[in-house]
Each structure stands twice: as C-alpha cells, then as structure tokens.
C-alpha positions in Angstrom: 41.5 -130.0 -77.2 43.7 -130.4 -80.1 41.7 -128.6 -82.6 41.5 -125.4 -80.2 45.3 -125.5 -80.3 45.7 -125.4 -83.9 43.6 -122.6 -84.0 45.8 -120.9 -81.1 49.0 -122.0 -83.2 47.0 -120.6 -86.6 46.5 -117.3 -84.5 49.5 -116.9 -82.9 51.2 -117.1 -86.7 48.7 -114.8 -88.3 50.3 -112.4 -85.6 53.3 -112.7 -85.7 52.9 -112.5 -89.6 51.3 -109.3 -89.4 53.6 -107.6 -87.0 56.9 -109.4 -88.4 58.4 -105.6 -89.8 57.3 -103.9 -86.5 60.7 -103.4 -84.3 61.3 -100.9 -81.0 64.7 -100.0 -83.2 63.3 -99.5 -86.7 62.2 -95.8 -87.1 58.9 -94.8 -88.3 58.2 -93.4 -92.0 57.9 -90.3 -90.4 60.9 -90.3 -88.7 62.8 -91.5 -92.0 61.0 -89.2 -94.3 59.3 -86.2 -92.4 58.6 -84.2 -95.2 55.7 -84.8 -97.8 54.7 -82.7 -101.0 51.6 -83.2 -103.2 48.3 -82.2 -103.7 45.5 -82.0 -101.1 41.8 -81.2 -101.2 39.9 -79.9 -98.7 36.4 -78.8 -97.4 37.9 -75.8 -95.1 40.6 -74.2 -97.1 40.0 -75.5 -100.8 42.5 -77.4 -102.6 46.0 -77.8 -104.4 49.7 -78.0 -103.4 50.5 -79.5 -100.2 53.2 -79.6 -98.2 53.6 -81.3 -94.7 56.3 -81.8 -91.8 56.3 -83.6 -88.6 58.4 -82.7 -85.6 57.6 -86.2 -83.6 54.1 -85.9 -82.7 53.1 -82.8 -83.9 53.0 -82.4 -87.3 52.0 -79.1 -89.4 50.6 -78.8 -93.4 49.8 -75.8 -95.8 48.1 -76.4 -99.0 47.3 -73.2 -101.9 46.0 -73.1 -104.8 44.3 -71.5 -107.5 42.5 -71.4 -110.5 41.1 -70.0 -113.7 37.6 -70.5 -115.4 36.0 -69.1 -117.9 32.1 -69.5 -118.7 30.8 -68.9 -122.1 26.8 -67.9 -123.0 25.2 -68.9 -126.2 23.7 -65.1 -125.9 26.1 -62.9 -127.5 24.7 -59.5 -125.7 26.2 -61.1 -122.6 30.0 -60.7 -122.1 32.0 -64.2 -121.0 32.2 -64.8 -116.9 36.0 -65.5 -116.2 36.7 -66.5 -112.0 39.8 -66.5 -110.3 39.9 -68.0 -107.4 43.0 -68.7 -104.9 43.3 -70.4 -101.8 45.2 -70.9 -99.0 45.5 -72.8 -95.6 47.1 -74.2 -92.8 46.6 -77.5 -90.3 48.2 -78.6 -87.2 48.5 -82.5 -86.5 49.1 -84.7 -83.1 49.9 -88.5 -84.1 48.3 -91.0 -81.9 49.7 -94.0 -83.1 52.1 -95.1 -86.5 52.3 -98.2 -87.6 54.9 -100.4 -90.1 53.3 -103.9 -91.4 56.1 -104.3 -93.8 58.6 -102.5 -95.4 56.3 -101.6 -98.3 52.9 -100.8 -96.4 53.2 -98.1 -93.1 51.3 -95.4 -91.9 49.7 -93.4 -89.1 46.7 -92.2 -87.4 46.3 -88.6 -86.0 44.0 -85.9 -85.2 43.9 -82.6 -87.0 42.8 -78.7 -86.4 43.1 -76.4 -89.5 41.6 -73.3 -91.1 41.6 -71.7 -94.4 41.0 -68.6 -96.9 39.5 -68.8 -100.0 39.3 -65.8 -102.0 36.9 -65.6 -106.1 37.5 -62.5 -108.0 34.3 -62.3 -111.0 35.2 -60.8 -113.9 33.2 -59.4 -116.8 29.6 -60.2 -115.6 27.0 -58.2 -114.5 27.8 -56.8 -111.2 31.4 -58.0 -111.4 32.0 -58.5 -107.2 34.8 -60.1 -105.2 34.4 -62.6 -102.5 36.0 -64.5 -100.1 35.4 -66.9 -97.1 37.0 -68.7 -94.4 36.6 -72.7 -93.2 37.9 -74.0 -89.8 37.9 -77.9 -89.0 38.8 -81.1 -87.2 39.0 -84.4 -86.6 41.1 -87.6 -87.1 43.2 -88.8 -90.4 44.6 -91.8 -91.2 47.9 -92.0 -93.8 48.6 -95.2 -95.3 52.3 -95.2 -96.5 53.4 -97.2 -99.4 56.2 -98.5 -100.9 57.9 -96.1 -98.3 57.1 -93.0 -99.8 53.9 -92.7 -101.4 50.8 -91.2 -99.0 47.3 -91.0 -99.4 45.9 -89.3 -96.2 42.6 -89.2 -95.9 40.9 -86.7 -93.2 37.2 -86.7 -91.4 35.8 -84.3 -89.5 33.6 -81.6 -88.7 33.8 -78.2 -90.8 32.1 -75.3 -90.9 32.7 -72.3 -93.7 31.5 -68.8 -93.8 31.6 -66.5 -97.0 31.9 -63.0 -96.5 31.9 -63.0 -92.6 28.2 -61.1 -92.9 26.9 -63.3 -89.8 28.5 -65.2 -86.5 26.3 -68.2 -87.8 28.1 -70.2 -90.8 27.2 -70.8 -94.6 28.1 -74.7 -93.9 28.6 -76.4 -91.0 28.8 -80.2 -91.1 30.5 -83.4 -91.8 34.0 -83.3 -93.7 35.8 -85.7 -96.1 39.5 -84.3 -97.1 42.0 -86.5 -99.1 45.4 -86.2 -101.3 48.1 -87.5 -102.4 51.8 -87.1 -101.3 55.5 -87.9 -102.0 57.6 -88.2 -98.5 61.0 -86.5 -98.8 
C-alpha cells in the first residue's frame, strides 16, 4: 500500500509541475500578443510573408509571396528561361484549446480552412505561356509558443490544387503538411 502511494504522491507532483503556470486569471499568448508576422509555407496557396490575428477563437492569416528564377542551357541557340511567380492566400482559424506550461513554452491547437492563388509568368522560352492555379484546404494546426513570442505552427490537412481551372477534377488532391515561423506582436 505504501509504494502505490508514492507513486500517487510522484503523480500528483508531476501534475501539478506541469500545470504550475496555468491560471483562470493569466491570459493566453493570444490574448497578450494577437498579432504574428513571419514567413509561412504552404501546399494550397504557396509560400512567403505571413501575417496572422485572432479575435478570441477565430483567428484569420494571409501569406504572399513571390519569386524570381532564372534557368540557364549549356546550348547557346536556346535563349535563358526566367519565371516569375507570385502568390497569394488567405485562412480562417477556430481555436479549440490554448495552453501555457510555463512562462517560456505556450501554445494552441486549432482547425483551419484556407485557399489560395498562385500565378507563373514564363519568359523567353519557347512558347513563353502564363499560368496560374488555385489550392483550397483544411485541417487542424498546432502552435507551440516560445519564450512568449516566437511560433512555429505547423498545419495538417487535406488539400487539393488545380492549375488552370481546365477540369472540375483537381491536379492534386491529398494529404497536407504546412509550417512557418512567426514573431507575435
């Protein structure tokens, strides 16, 4: 009997350790800091700056973007490929549940609904074309908070993309992994 209630005391301690920084008073990091900025990248509308605010429980993000390539061939008859491509898109969130271990680690779980718009401009190849496709998604993210302001959300779900909208069935359709990188202001 005595060794189960060491193991009850040892439990009841490892508890109480663990939720020690949780208080009905203390706000949440969201509440404290509900603005984020950083970068983002994701399966449905690309990648780049993110930005993110949450009203209470619902929470809404918009990440763009864009880049420049250029692609060189070792035949000299053929002119260099540049791409520019930009991007753009927009989520809506729903927390189910934040936590706070400590003051240095908090965080939050929550589901998420988004689309996007990616648009690639060829230039100087053969048959220089333009293209552009759209990606809609959801599912449930979690974002880890630490040292109070630094957040790594990381986002699964299922996706699907289509590139030039030329059928109802899409290009991708499929499992998700989205992640970045943010500041809480």
């Amino acid at each position: 009997m005595e060794k189960m209630q060491k193991k009850l005391l040892i439990f009841v301690i490892f508890c109480f350790t663990l939720t020690a920084g949780l208080s009905a008073e203390d706000k949440s990091v969201f509440e404290k800091y509900p603005d984020a900025f950083g970068g983002f990248i994701s399966t449905v509308s690309g990648g780049g700056i993110s930005w993110q605010h949450w009203f209470d429980r619902i929470g809404i993000e918009t990440t763009g973007g864009f880049s420049y390539s250029r692609e060189y061939y070792y035949d000299e008859t053929i002119p260099e490929a540049q791409t520019f491509q930009y991007n753009i898109g927009a989520q809506i969130q729903y927390q189910l549940y934040n936590y706070r271990f400590s003051d240095w680690l908090a965080g939050g779980f929550y589901l998420f609904g988004g689309a996007g718009f990616i648009s690639m401009l060829y230039l100087n190849v053969p048959d220089s074309q333009t293209g552009y496709g759209i990606g809609a998604g959801l599912g449930i993210g979690i974002e880890p908070v630490i040292l109070g302001r630094y957040s790594m959300p990381l986002e699964v779900g299922y996706g699907a993309t289509w590139s030039g909208l030329t059928s109802a069935l899409p290009d991708y359709a499929g499992f998700i992994i989205q992640a970045g990188m943010r500041y809480r202001l």
